[in-house]
LOTI-321696 format. One record per residue: residue in three letters; x, y, z of N, C-alpha, C in turn. Coordinates in pm, whole numbers, padded with zeros to 5 digits, always signed. Example, Ala and Ser with C-alpha at 12.3 -4.5 7.8 and 13.67 -1.06 7.14 Angstrom:
% residues 2
ALA+01319-00569+00780+01230-00450+00780+01320-00330+00780
SER+01285-00225+00708+01367-00106+00714+01290+00003+00787
END
This chain:
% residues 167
UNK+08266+07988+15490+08232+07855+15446+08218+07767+15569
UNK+08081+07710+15552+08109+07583+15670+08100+07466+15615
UNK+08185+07389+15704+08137+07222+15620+08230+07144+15781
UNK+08164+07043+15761+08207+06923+15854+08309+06806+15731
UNK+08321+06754+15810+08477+06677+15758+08373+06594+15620
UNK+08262+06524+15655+08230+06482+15515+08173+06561+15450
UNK+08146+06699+15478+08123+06816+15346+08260+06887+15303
UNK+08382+06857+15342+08511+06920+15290+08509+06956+15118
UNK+08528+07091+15123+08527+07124+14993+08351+07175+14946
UNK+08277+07191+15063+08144+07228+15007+08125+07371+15074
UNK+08046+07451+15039+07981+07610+15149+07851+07624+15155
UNK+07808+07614+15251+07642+07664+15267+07633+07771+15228
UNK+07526+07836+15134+07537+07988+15073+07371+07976+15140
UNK+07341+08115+15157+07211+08153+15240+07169+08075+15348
UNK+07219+08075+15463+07191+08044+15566+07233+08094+15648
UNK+07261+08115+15816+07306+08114+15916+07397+08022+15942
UNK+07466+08028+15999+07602+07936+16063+07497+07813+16201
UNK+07549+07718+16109+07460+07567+16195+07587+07568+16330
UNK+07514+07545+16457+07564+07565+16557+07607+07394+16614
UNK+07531+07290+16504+07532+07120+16552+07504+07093+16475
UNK+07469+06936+16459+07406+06834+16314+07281+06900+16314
UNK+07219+06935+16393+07097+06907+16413+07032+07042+16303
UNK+07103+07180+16356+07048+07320+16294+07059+07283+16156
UNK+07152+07178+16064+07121+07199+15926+06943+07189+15891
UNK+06926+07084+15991+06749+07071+15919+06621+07201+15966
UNK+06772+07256+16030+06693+07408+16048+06733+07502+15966
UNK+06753+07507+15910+06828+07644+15824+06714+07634+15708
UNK+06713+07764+15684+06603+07807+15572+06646+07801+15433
UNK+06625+07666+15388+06661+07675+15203+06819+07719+15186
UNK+06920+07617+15308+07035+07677+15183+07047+07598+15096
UNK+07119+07623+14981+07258+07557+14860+07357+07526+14892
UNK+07378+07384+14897+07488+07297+14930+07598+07343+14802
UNK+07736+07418+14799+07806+07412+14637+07911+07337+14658
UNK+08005+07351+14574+08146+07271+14610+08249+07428+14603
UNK+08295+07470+14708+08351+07606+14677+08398+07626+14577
UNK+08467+07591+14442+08495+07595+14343+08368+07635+14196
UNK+08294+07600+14260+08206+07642+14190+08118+07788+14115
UNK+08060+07828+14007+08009+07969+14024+07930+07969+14184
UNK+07907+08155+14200+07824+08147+14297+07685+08125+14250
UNK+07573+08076+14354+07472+08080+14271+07405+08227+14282
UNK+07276+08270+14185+07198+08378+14197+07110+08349+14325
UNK+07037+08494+14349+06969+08470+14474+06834+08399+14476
UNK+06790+08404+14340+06698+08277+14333+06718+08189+14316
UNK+06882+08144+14335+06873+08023+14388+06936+07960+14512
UNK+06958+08019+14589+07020+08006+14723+06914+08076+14796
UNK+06799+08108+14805+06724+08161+14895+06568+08120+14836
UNK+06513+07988+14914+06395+07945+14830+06277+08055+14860
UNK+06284+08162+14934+06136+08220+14937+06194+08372+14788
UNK+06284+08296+14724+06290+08455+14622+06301+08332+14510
UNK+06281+08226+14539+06277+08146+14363+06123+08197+14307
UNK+06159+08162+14180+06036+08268+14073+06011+08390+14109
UNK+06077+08494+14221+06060+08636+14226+06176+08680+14156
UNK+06176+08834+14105+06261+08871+14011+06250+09032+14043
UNK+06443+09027+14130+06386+09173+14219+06443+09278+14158
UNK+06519+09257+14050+06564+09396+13971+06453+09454+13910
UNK+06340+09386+13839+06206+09488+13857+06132+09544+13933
UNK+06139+09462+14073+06078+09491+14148+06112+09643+14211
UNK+05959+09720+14292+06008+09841+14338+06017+09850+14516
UNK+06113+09953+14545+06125+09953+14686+06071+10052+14716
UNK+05945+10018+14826+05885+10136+14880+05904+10157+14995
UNK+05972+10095+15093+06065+10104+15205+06126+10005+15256
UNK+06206+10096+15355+06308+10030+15421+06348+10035+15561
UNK+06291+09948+15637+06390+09952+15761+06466+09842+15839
UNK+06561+09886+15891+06634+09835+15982+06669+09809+16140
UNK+06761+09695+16184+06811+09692+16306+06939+09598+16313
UNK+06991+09618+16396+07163+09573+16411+07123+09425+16334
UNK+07021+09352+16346+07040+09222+16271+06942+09186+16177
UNK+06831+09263+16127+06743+09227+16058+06702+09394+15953
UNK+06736+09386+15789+06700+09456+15716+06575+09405+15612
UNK+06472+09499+15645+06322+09455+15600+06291+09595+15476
UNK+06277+09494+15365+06237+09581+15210+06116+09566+15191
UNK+05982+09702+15248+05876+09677+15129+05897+09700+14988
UNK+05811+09584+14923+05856+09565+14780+05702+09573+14708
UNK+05705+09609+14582+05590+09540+14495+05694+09442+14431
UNK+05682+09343+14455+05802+09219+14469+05748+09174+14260
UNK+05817+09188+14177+05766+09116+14079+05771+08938+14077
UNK+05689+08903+13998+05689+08723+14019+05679+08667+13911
UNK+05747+08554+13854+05712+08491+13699+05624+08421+13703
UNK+05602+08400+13622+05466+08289+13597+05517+08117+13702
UNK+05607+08102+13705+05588+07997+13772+05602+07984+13943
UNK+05594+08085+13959+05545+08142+14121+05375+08085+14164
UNK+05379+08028+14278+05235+07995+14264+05160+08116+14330
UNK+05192+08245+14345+05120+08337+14361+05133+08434+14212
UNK+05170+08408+14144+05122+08459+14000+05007+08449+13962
UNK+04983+08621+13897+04856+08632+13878+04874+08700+13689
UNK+04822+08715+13578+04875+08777+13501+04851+08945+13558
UNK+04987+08962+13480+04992+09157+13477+04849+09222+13436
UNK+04820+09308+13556+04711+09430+13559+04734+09492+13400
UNK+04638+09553+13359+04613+09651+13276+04716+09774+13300
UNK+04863+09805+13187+04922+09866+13227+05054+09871+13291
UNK+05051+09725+13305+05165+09695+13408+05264+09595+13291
UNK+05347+09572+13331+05446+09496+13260+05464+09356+13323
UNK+05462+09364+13454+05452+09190+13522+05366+09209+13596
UNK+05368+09058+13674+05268+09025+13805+05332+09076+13963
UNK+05277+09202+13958+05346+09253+14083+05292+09260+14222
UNK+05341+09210+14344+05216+09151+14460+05298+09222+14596
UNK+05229+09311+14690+05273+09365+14739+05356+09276+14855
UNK+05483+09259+14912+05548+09216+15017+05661+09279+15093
UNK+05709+09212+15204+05780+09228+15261+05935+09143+15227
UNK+06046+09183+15253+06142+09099+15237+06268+09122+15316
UNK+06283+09007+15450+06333+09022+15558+06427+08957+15542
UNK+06586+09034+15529+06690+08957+15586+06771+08983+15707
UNK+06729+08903+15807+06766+08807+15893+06967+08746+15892
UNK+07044+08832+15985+07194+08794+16033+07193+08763+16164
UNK+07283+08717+16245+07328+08711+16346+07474+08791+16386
UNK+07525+08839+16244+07617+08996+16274+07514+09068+16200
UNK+07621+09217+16278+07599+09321+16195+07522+09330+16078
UNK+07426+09380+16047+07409+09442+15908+07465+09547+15881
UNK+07543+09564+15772+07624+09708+15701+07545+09740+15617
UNK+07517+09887+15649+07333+09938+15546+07453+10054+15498
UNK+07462+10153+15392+07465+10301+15368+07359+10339+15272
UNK+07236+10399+15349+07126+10448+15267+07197+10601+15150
UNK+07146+10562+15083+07132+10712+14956+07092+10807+15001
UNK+07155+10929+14969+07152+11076+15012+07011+11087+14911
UNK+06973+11051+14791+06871+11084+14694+06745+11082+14779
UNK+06637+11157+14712+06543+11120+14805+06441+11033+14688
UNK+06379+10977+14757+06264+10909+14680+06190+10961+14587
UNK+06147+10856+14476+06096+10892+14334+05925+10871+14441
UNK+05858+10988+14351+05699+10971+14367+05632+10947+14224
UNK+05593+10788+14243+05477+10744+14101+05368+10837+14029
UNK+05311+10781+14012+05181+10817+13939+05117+10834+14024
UNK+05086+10699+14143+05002+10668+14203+04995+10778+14343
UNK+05119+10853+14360+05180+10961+14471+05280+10856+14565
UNK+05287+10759+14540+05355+10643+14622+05505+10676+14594
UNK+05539+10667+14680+05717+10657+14731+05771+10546+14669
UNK+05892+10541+14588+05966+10441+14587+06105+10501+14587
UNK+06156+10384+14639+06352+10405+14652+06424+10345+14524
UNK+06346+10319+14363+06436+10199+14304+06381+10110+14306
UNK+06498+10044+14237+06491+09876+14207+06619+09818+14340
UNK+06603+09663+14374+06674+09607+14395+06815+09560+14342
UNK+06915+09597+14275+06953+09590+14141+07075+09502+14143
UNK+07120+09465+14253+07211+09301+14251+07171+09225+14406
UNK+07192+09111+14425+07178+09081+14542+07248+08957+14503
UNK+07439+08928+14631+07499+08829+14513+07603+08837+14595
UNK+07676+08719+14660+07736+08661+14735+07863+08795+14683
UNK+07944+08841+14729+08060+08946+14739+08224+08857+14679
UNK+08218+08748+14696+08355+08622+14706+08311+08539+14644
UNK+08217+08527+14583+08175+08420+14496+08116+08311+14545
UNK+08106+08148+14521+08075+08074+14613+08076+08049+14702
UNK+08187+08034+14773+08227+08033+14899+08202+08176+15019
UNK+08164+08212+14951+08087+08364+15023+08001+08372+15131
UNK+08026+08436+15278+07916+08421+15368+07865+08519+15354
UNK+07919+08620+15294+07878+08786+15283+07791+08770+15140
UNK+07653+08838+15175+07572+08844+15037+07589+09047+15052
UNK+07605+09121+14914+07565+09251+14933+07452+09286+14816
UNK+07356+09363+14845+07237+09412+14785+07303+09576+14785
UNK+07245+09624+14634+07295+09766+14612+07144+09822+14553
UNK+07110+09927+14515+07018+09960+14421+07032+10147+14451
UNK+06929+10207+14394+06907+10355+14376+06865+10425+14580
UNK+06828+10301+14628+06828+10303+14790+06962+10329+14871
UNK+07055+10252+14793+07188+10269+14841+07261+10074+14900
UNK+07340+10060+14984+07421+09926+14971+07389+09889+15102
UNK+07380+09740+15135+07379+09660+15225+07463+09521+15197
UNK+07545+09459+15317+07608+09362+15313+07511+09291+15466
UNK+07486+09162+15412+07463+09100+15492+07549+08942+15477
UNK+07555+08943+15626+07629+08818+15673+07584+08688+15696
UNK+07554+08555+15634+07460+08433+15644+07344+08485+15637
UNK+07283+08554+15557+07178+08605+15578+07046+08508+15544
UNK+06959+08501+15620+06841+08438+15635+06695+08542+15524
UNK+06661+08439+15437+06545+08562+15387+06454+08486+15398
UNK+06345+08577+15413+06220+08534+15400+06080+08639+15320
UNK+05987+08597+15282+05894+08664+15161+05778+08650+15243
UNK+05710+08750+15320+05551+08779+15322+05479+08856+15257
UNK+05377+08797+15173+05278+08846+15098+05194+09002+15184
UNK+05197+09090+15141+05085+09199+15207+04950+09220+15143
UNK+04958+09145+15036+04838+09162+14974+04732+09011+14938
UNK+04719+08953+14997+04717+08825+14982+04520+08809+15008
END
């Protein structure tokens, strides 16, 4: 939890640790809570995953480095995403190919799955769904962990961000 003497009693959830006054107006979309509070979901503490919805979504890879874990996704999106398109012929949602980078300044703790990857229809690789992504301590939580059929990651203030690959 960080907070300065007039945020006492609040936690930045999805961000990096502000180093001065100044880095709050740098930090990417956090949620101001009152630690007492539920934690929030990750669409809502991380503005580039509001209106994405990643337990449908599929993982077609994954890589890593000591501070940055990057998910290709066919990222699903609701209708009030302004890159919503309606669902293809066949498909169940609006699914748009991306990237999804989270960004620590510790460690990332990855343990990939011994399973090996499901092959589609299409012959395409996937690892799963995304299937929680959700502060570990609740509000006051700097640790977010992501689990799915890929296997578990804990990330620390983690920074996300959403690039379109198909755009």
């Amino acid at each position: 939890m960080f907070a300065y003497p007039e945020r006492a009693g609040e936690a930045v959830i999805g961000a990096g640790a502000p180093r001065g006054r100044n880095d709050w107006d740098r930090m990417r979309h956090p949620v101001v809570v009152a630690a007492d509070e539920p934690a929030p979901s990750y669409d809502e503490a991380f503005g580039d995953l509001a209106h994405a919805y990643l337990e449908d979504s599929w993982v077609l890879g994954i890589s890593q480095s000591a501070s940055a874990l990057i998910f290709t996704l066919d990222l699903v999106l609701t209708p009030t995403h302004p890159a919503f398109r309606p669902p293809r012929p066949n498909e169940m949602h609006c699914y748009r190919r991306a990237t999804m980078r989270l960004d620590s300044e510790s460690p990332i703790q990855i343990h990939r799955s011994s399973a090996p990857p499901a092959v589609d229809a299409t012959g395409e690789m996937d690892y799963g769904n995304i299937d929680t992504f959700r502060p570990i301590d609740g509000a006051a939580s700097i640790t977010w962990e992501l689990t799915g059929e890929w296997g578990t990651a804990r990330v620390t203030h983690p920074r996300v961000r959403i690039e379109f690959q198909d755009v």
